[in-house]
N, C-alpha and C positions, 0 to 999 in steps of 0.2 A: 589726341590727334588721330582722326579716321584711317588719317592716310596710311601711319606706318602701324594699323592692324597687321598684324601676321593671319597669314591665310596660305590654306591650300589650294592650288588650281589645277593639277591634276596628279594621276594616279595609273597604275601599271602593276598588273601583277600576270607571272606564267609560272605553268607546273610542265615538267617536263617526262612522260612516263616512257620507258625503255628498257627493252629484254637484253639490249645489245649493247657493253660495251664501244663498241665502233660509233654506235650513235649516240654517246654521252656528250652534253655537255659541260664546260667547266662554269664553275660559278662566275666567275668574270661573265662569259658569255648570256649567261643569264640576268644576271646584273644589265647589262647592257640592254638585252630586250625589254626590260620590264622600265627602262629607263626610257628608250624610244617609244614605248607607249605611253608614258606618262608626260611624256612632252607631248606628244600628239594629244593626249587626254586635253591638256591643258587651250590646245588653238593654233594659237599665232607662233609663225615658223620661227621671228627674230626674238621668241623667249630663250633660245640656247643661247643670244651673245649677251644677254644678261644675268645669265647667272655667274657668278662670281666666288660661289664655294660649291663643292663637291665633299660628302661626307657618307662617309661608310661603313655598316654595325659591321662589326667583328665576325672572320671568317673562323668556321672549323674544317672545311675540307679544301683547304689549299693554304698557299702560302705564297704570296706575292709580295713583293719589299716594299710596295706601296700603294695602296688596292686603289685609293680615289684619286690617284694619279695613273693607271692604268686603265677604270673605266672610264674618265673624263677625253684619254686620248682616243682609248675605243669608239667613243661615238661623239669625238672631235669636238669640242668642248675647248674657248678658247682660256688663255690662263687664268689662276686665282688660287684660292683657298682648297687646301686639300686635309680631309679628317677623318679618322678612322680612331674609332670606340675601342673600350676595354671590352672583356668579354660579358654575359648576363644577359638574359631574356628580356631587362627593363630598358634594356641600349636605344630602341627604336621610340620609343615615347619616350625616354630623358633628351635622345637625341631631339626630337621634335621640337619638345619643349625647349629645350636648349637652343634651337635653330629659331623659334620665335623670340627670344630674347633678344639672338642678333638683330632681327629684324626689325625689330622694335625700336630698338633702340639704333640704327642707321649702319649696324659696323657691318651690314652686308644688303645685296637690294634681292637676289635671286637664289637659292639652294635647290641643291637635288638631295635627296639621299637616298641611299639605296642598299641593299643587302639579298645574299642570296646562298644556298647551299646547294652540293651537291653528292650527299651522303649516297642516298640508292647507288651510282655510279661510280662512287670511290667502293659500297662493298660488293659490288659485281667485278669491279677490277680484282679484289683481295680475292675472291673465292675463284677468279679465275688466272691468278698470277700475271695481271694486267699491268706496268710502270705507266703510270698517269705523269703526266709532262707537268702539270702544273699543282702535282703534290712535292715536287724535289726541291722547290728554295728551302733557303739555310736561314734568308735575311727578312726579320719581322718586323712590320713596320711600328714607329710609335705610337701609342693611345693615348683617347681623353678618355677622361672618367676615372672612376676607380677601379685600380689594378691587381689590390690586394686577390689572395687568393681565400677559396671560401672557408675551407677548415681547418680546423686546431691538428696538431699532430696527436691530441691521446683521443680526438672523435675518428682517425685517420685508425690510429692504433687498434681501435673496439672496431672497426669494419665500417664505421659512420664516412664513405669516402665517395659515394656517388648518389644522385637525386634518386636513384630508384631505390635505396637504401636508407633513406634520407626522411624523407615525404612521409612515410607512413611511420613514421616518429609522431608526428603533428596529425595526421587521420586517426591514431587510435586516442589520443589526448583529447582531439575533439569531441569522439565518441563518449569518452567517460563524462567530459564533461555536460553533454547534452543528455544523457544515462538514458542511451540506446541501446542494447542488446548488441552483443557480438552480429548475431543474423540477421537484427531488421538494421542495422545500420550496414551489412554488407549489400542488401537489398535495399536501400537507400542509394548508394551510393554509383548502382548500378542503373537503377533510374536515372536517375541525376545524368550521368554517364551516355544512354539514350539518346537525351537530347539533346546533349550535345552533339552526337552521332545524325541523328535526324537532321538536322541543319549543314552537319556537312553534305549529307545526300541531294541535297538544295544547292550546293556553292558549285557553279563550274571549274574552278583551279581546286578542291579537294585531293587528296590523296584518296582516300577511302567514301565511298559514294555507297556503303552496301545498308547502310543503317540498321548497326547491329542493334539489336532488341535487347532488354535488360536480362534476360536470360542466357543471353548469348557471351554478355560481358563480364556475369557474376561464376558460370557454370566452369569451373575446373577441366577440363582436358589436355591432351596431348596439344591443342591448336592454342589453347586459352591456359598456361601453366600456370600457378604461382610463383609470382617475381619476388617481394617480397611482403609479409602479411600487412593488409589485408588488401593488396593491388595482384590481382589479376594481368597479365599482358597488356589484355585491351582499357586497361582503366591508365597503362603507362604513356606517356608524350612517345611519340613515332620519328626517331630522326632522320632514318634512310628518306629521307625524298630529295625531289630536286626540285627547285620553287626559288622563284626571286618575286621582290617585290621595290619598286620605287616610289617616290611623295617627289611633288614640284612645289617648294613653297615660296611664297614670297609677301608681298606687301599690298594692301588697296592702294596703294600711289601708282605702284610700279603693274597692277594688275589693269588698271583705269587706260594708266598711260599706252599699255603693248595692247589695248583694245579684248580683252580676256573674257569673253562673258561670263554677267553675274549670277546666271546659272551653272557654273563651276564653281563657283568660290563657295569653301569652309571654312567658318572662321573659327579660332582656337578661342575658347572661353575661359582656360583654366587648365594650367597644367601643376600637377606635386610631385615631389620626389624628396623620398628620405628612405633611410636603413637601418635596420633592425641593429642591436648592440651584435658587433659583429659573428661571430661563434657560437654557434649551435649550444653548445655549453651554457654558454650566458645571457640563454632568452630570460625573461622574465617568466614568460609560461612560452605554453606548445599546444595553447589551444586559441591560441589569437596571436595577433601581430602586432607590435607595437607601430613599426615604421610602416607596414600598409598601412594603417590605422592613418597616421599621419599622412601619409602621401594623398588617401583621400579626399582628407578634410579640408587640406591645402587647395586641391582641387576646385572643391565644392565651392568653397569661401572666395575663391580669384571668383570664381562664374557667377558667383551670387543666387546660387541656388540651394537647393537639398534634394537629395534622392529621389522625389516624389517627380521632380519636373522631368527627370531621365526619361528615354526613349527605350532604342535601342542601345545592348550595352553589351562590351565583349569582355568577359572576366577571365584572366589569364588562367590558363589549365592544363598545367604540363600534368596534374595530379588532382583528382578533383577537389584533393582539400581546399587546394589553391583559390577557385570559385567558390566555394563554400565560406573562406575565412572573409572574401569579398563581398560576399553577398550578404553575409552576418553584418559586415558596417555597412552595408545601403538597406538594410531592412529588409529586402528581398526575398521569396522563397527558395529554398533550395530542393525541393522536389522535382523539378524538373518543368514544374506550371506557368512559370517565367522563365523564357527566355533570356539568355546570360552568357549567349555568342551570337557573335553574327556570320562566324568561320564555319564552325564545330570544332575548336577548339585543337590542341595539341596533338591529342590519341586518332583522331580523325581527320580533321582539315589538311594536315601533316605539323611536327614539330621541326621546323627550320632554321636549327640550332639557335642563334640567339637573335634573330630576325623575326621571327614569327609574328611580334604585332605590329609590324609594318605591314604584314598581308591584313591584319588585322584594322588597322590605321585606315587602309585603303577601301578595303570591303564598306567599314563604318560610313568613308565620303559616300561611297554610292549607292547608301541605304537612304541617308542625309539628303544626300540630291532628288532621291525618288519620292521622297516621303517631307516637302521643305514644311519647316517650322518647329520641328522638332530638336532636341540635344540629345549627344549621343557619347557615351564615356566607354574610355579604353584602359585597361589595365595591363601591367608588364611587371613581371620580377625577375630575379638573377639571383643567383647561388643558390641556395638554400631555404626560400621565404626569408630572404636578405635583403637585397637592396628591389624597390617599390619605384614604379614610375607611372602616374595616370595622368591624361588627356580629356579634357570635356570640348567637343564639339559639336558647330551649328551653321543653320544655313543664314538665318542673321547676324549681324555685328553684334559683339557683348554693350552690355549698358557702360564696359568703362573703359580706358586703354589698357593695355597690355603689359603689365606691372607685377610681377613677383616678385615675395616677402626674400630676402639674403637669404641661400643655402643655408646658410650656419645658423640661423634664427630657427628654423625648422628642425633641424638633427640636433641641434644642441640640447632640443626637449627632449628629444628621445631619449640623447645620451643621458640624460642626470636621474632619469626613472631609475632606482635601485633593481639590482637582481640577484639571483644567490650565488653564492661564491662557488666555484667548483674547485674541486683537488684531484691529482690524477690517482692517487693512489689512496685506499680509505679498508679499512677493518671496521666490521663492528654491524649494528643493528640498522636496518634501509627498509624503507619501499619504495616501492615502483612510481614514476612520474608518468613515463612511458616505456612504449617497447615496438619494438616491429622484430617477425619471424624471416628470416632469409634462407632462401630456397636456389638448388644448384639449376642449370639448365636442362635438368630432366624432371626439373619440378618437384625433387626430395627436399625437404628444411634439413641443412645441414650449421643453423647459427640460430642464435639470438641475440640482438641489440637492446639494453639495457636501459633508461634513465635513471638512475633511484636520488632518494633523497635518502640523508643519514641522519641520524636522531637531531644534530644538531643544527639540520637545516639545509649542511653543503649537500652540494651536486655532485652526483660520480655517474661514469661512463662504466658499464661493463658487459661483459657475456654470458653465456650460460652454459653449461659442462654437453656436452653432447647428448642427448635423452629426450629420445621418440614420442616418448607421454610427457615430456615436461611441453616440448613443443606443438601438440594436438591442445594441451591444455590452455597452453598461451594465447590458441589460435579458436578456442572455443569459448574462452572463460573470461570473464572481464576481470582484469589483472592486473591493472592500473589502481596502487593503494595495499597491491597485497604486502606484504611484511616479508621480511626476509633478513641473509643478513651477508653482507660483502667480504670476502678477503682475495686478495692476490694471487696470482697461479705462478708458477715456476715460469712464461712466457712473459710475465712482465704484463701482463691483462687481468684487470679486476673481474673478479665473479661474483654473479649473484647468485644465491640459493635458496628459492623458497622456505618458509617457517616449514616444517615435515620432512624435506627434500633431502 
């Protein structure tokens, strides 16, 4: 049935730059602007009294008891459906796709959804002892989605507890596996990194406009530290900004009916979403993804395409492995010679906590509109290279209605993939899976994160004893596979020790 296609009819995005606490805005406020433009994107004035649900990705710099009951009455919005996400980067593309399900299927005629942060302005309050009014609720509102949290307590324990720690687990895994050199894959990676850079220098709502050159983003300094091996600052997702972004979606019935022209509409071709086995611990590997993997194909297969018919395409990049493990399943190059944002990405466009491919989402429409006939895919993740959400969109109707396979039909395969057993605690003979080097904020390595495997296969989490040359050597030598052998330290954290060491 044409009628109840899901479609986008317009779109809203603002960045908000500011030296001055006094002229901060709160994310609410931004939410709201990026909302009033996206209704204006969309036409006809009487699209606000049809919309009937309001939904909201998940906020990190405030806390409001009910965020799409607060922007709905901010820009007067008569009642209905109110919803608000769990936390994760994939929130805006599951949301989407999620939002075309209703609509497909009747149980809603009009959505907005929207998200926005505003980091830069919560840490200009902190470094100047500012109380921000709309950081003090107590009261959190309910979520959809999933709420679990991302880590194991013994990945928590070995220092495994945040994505910049995290990420270059899976970049040096990949490197061994594509048996790249320590330095031409750190010059790889910086490339890469470029152009995504370059593109933001092109976006009017960027954060960063300067387009750093791959020199700029591989070269060590006091501006450019080591965060942790082998990511550089500028190769890290940027979360101080301030940036909101809004989607108007709704139906060809209801698009027809409010007179909407069909030079706005995008239509949803295909959307996936599935999750990695959940904990870091119990990948299968850490040089691919199983549930991106899936979320892709899901994709692909709803649009009735393959890779080859893609356009333009924005592959989620809080870390470049992120675009890299995406562009490995679309066949793609990863050099930088294809295009593989339409933002510039995380480190540059801005990372807007877990909103970002909503700016993304939107950019995509009015690439689509400028360029009609083409398809255009979007990718999102959450936690850890965890949970996976993509979008395929166009300026024509798909060849079929608007039908996704049961959530559980898709993760179910994920889940029954075997993986290797992990144990927290292990003695004996190991080597390395992976590792990343972590470095203080004056840019010294004062750790190392561990994967090994032990003779008999299981998985262990551990560290490594404090020592200056073990850590240059970690960070020079490809070390994925060397031998070694694990025991327990007096703090209850497993160590590893190189074979010599």
């Amino acid at each position: 049935m044409q009628e109840r296609l899901p479609i986008i009819v317009g779109v809203g995005q603002c960045t908000h730059h500011t030296a001055d606490v006094a002229d901060g805005r709160e994310p609410l406020a931004l939410m709201a602007e990026a909302a009033r433009l996206a209704l204006a994107d969309a036409g006809p004035a009487q699209l606000v009294t049809r919309i009937d649900s309001v939904r909201v990705v998940n906020l990190l710099s405030a806390v409001y008891p009910d965020p799409a009951a607060a922007l709905a009455e901010r820009i007067e919005l008569a009642g209905g459906e109110r919803l608000y996400t769990a936390l994760g980067g994939n929130s805006p593309q599951w949301l989407a796709s999620r939002t075309a399900d209703d609509l497909a299927a009747g149980r809603i005629r009009a959505a907005l959804l929207a998200g926005a942060e505003a980091m830069h302005t919560l840490r200009l309050a902190a470094k100047r002892g500012v109380a921000l009014e709309w950081t003090r609720g107590s009261i959190r509102a309910a979520t959809i989605g999933d709420t679990r949290q991302g880590s194991h307590p013994d990945e928590w324990k070995h220092g495994a507890q945040m994505p910049a720690q995290i990420y270059p687990l899976f970049e040096v895994a990949l490197r061994a596996h594509e048996r790249r050199a320590p330095a031409a894959h750190r010059a790889h990676i910086a490339a890469l990194s470029a152009s995504f850079a370059r593109v933001a220098a092109g976006h009017p709502q960027a954060w960063f406009r300067d387009a750093k050159s791959a020199d700029t983003i591989a070269q060590v300094n006091a501006q450019n530290r080591m965060v942790a091996y082998p990511y550089t600052k500028f190769m890290n997702a940027i979360m101080e900004v301030d940036q909101g972004a809004a989607l108007v979606m709704t139906t060809v019935g209801e698009a027809r009916a409010l007179g909407i022209p069909e030079d706005r509409w995008i239509y949803l071709h295909g959307g996936g979403d599935a999750h990695d086995h959940w904990h870091i611990r119990d990948r299968v590997e850490y040089h691919a993804s199983l549930g991106m993997t899936a979320a892709f194909e899901e994709a692909l297969s709803q649009a009735g395409i393959d890779a080859d018919a893609l356009g333009p395409v924005d592959l989620y990049s809080c870390f470049p492995v992120a675009p890299q493990f995406a562009a490995r399943i679309l066949g793609f190059p990863t050099d930088g010679s294809r295009p593989l944002t339409v933002t510039g990405g995380l480190p540059y466009f801005g990372g807007a906590g877990n909103n970002y491919v909503m700016h993304a989402i939107a950019t995509m429409v009015e690439r689509l509109r400028a360029a009609p006939g083409q398809l255009g895919l979007v990718s999102g993740l959450g936690w850890y290279m965890t949970k996976h959400a993509v979008g395929v969109y166009g300026t024509t109707p798909p060849s079929r209605p608007w039908q996704r396979p049961p959530r559980e039909t898709v993760q179910e395969a994920v889940d029954a993939i075997p993986h290797p057993a992990a144990v927290e605690h292990a003695e004996g003979r190991a080597r390395i899976e992976t590792y990343t080097v972590l470095h203080d904020r004056e840019g010294a390595a004062h750790d190392a994160i561990v994967i090994a495997r032990l003779g008999d296969g299981r998985r262990v989490f551990a560290n490594v004893d404090a020592d200056r040359d073990l850590f240059a050597t970690l960070e020079r030598t490809e070390m994925v596979g060397a031998a070694g052998h694990v025991r327990m330290g007096l703090d209850g954290r497993n160590r590893f020790y190189p074979s010599g060491a």
